[in-house]
C-alpha positions as CSV (number, residue, x, y, z in Angstrom):
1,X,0.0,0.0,0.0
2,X,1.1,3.7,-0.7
3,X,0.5,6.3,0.7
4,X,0.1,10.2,-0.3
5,X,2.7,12.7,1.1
6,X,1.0,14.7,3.6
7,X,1.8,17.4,6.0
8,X,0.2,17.5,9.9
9,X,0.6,19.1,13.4
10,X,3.5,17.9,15.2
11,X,4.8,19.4,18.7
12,X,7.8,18.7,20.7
13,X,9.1,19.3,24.1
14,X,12.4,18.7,26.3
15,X,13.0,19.6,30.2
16,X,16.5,19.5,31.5
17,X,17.7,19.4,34.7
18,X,21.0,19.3,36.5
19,X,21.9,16.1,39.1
20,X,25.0,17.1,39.9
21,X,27.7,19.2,38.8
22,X,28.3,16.8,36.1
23,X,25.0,14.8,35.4
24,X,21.8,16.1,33.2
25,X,18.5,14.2,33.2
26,X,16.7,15.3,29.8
27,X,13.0,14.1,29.5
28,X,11.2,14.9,26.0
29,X,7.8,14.4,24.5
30,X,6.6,14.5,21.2
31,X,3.3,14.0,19.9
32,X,2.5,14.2,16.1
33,X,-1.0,14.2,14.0
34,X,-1.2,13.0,10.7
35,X,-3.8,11.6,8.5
36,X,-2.4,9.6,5.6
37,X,-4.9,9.1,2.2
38,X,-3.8,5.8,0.2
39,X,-2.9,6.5,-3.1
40,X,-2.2,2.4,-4.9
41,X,-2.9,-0.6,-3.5
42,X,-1.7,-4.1,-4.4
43,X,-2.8,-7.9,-3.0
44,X,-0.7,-10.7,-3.7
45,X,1.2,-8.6,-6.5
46,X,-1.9,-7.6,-8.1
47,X,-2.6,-3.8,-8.1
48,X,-6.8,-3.5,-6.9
49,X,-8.3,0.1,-6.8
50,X,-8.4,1.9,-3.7
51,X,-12.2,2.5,-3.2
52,X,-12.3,-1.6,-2.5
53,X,-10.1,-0.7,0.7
54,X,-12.3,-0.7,4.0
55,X,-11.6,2.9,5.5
56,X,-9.3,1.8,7.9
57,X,-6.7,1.1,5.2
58,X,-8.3,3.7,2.9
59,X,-7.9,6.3,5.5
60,X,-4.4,5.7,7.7
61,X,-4.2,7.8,11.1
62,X,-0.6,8.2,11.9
63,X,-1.1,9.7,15.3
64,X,1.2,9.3,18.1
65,X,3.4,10.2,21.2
66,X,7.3,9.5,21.3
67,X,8.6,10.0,24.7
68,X,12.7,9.8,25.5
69,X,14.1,10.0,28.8
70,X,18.5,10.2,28.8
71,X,21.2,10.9,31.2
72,X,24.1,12.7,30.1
73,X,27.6,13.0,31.6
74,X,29.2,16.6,31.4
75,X,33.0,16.5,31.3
């Protein structure tokens, strides 16, 4: 399945803080919305047109939340 380029919302975040002289904790959070439209589909190696797609395929959410936590040593 392919998908059409699309553009969506997307937002990012990052807290730092010092441990100790030497040590950061960095905690960030991203959350992105995107809504994807298929553009070909193929089954088996056979191309089949997209309206026979049920609407989850038809119509992809790519919606989600990324969350990193690291430690980094200052020296």
């Amino acid at each position: 399945m392919d998908y059409k380029n699309t553009t969506g919302f997307h937002a990012t975040g990052e807290f730092e803080s010092a441990l100790q002289r030497n040590l950061v904790l960095a905690v960030g959070l991203k959350y992105y919305n995107v809504d994807y439209k298929a553009e070909t589909a193929t089954f088996n190696g056979i191309s089949v047109p997209v309206s026979s797609l049920t609407s989850e395929y038809r119509d992809f959410k790519g919606d989600g939340v990324d969350i990193t936590v690291g430690l980094g040593v200052l020296f």
